[in-house]
N, C-alpha and C positions, 0 to 999 in steps of 0.2 A: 884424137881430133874430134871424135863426136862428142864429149864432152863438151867442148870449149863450144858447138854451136850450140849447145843446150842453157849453157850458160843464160845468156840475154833473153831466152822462153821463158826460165825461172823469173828471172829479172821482173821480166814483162808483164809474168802471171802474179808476183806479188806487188806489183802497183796496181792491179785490176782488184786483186784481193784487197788492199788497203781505199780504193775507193768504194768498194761497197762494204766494208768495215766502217767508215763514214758515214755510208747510208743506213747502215743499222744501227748506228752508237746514236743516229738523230730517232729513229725509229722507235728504239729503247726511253729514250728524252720524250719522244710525244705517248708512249705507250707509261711510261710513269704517271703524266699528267692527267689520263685517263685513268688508271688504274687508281688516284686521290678522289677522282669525281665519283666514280665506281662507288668506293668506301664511304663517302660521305654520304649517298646516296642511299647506300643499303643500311647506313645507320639512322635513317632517317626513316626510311621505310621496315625497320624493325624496331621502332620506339613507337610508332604511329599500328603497326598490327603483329607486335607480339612475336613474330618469328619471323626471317629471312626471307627476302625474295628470290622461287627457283633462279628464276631464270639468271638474274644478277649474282646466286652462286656457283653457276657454270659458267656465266662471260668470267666471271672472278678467275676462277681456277685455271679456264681457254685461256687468259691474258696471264697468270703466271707461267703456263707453259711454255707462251711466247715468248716471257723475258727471259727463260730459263737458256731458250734455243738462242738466243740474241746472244747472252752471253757464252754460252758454247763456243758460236763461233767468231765472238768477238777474242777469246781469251787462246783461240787455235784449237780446243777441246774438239770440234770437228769439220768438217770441210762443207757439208751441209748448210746450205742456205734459209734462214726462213722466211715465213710470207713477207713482201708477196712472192718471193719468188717459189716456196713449196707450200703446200696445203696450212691451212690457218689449224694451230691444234685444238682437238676436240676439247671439252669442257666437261662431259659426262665424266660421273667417277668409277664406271666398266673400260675405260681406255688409259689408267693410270700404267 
C-alpha cells in the first residue's frame, strides 16, 4: 500500500523534473548563442594580436563545462542541476 501512495510523488517529481528540463534545453539554446559570439570574438582578437585572449579562454572552457552539465542532466546522466541553480563551473585548467 505504500507503494501505490508513492506512486503520484514519482509522478509529480517528473513533471517538476521535465519543466526545468525545459529551463535548461532554453538555457543550452541561449548558452550556444553565446558560446558563437565567444568564438568569433576570440578569432578576431587572435588575428588582431597574435595569440588568444586569457580570459575569453577560460569563459570558453567555464561555458563548455556548463553545456556539458546541461546535457548531463538533460540526457538523465545526473540528477544535478546547473547554474543557476548550482555554482557556474570554473574556467581555469587546475579544476578539470
Amino acid at each position: 500500500m505504500n507503494q501505490n501512495a508513492d506512486v503520484p510523488t514519482r509522478q509529480r517529481n517528473i513533471w517538476i523534473r521535465g519543466l526545468f528540463m525545459l529551463l535548461m534545453a532554453l538555457a543550452f539554446q541561449v548558452s550556444g548563442t553565446v558560446l558563437c559570439f565567444v568564438t568569433v570574438i576570440q578569432f578576431l582578437m587572435t588575428l588582431l594580436n597574435d595569440t588568444p585572449n586569457a580570459r575569453l579562454v577560460a569563459f570558453g572552457r567555464s561555458l563548455g563545462r556548463y553545456l556539458q552539465q546541461i546535457v548531463d542532466f538533460l540526457t538523465f546522466a545526473t540528477e544535478a542541476l546547473p547554474f543557476p541553480f548550482n555554482d557556474w563551473p570554473a574556467g581555469d585548467s587546475s579544476s578539470g
